[in-house]
N, C-alpha and C positions, 0 to 999 in steps of 0.2 A: 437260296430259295426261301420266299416265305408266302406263308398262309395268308387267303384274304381275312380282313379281319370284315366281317360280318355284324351290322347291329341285327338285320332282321335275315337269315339264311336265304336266300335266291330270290331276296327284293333288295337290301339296302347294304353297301359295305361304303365302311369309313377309307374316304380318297378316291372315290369312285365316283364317274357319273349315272345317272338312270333316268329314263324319262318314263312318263305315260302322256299317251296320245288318244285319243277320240273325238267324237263329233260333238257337238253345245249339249249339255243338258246330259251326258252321260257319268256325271259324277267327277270326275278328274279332280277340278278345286277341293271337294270333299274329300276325296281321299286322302289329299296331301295334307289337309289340315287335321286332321283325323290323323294319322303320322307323325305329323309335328306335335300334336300334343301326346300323343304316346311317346316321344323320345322327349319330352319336357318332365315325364313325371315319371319315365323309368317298366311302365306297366307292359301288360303280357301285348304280342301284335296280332291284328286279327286271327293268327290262327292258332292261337292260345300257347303260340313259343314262348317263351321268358326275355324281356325284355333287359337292357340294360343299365348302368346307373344313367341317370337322369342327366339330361345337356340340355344347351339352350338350342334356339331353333333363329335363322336370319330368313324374314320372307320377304320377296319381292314378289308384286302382285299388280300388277296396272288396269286389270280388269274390275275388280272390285276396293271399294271401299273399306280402306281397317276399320274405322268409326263404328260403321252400322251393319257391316257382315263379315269381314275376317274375324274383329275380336270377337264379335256374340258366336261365328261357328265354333270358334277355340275354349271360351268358355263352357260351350253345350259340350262339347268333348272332351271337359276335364283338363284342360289344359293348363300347368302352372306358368301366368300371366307373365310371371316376374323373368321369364325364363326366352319369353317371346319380344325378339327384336323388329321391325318393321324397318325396311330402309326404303322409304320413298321417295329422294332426289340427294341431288350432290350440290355443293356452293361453288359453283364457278366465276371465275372473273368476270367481272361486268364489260361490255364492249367498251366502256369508255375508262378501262383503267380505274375506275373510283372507288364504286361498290362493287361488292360479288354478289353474285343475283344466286337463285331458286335456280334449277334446273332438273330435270326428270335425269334419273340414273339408265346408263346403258352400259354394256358388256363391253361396249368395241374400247369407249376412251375412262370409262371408270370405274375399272376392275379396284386399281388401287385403293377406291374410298370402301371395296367392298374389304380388301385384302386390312385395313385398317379397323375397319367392324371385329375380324374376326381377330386379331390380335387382341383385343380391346375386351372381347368375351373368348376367353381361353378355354370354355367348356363348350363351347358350338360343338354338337356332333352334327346337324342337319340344316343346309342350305335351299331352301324351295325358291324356284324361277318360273313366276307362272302371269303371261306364257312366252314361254320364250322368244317366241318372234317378236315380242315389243321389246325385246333386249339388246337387239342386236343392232344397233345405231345403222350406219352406213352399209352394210354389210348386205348384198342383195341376196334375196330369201331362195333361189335359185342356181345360186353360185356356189359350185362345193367348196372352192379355194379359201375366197371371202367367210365362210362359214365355220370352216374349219378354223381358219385365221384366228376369229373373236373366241370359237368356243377350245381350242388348244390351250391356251391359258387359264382356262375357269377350269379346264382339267386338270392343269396343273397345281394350282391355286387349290383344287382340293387334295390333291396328294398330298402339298406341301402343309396342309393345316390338318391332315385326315377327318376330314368331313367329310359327308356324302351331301352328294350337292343333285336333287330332284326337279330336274325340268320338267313343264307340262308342255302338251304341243296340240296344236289343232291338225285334223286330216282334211289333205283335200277330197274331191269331190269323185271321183276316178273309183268307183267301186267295183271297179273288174281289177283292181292294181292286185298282187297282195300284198296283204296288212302291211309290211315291211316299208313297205315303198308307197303307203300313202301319206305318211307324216307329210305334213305342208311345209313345200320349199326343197330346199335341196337334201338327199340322202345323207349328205355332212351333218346333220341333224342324226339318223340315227346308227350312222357309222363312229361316232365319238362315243356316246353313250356307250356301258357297257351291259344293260341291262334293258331291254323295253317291254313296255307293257301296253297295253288294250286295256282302253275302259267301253266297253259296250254296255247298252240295254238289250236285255235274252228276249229277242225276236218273236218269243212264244208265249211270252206273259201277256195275257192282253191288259192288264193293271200297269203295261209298261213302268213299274216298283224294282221290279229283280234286276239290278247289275252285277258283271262279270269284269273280275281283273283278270285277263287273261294273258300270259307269256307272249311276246314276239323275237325277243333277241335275246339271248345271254353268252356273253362271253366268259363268263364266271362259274357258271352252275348248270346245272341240267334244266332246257326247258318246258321240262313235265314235272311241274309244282304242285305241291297235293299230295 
């Protein structure tokens, strides 16, 4: 028997998957960068728990630009740079046997370049996938089989390096589901995870300002956090 080893008590443990999921605009990318740079420089986590020694952070991010909005959000949030890796494509063989071309990185066929990353920074505690359905190559968003497929090995991948590895996810559109069941694509999405979260906007602010990270899934921890 052993204990989960926890960076942040019933949001993040090392070798563990966790996602959060919501709708555009409700914070998700922020929080995770916000995360990332608190396991870069070791400091307290939002809820003034005591953080750990400091690790580096692997993002993958296809929505936004590192250039002009990952590193200045990482920046604004205190983040030690030197600590933050960016992996945005892999070198594959060129069709014609020559050169090896540029290619965008996905889950299904280049897990390995990531498994190489994290060899390569032996202090990685925290892997961000945002969003994960542009990770999943061939892998139809619908299919639990296929889903589980790609993301069984990135769970593995983190046990075996004990990282904790931070998917984001978008919800579909079905607002009678609950929560659980609105992650877009297939439930293989958040049947692997062992932890899920909700990023809403509080319904009653009319400043639409006030978000809420709210519990959906924990297979680790109680999920009445607070």
């Amino acid at each position: 028997i052993e204990d989960i080893d926890w960076m942040w008590r019933g949001f993040l443990a090392a070798g563990k998957l966790a996602m959060i999921s919501g709708n555009p605009g409700t914070g998700k990318s922020t929080i995770s960068v916000d995360l990332a740079a608190r396991v870069t420089t070791g400091c307290a986590w939002p809820d003034e728990s005591e953080g750990g020694e400091p690790g580096s952070v692997i993002l993958l991010s296809k929505e936004d630009a590192p250039g002009d909005t990952i590193k200045p959000r990482l920046q604004l949030a205190g983040a030690d740079m030197s600590r933050v890796y960016i992996l945005e494509g892999v070198r594959k063989p060129a069709p014609d046997g020559i050169e090896p071309v540029d290619a965008e990185f996905n889950l299904d066929t280049d897990l390995p370049a990531l498994e190489t990353l994290l060899k390569k920074t032996s202090d990685c505690r925290l892997v961000v996938v945002d969003p994960i359905g542009n990770y999943m190559g061939d892998a139809k968003g619908n299919d639990d089989v296929s889903i589980r497929k790609v993301l069984a090995p990135l769970a593995q991948l983190a046990m075996k390096y004990d990282v904790a590895v931070l998917v984001i996810a978008h919800l579909n559109k079905n607002s009678e589901k609950a929560a659980i069941h609105r992650t877009l694509g297939s439930v293989g999405f958040v049947g692997i995870c062992r932890m899920v979260f909700g990023a809403v906007i509080d319904p009653a602010d009319p400043t639409k300002q006030r978000r809420y990270l709210l519990p959906i899934k924990s297979n680790l921890a109680s999920d009445r956090l607070g």
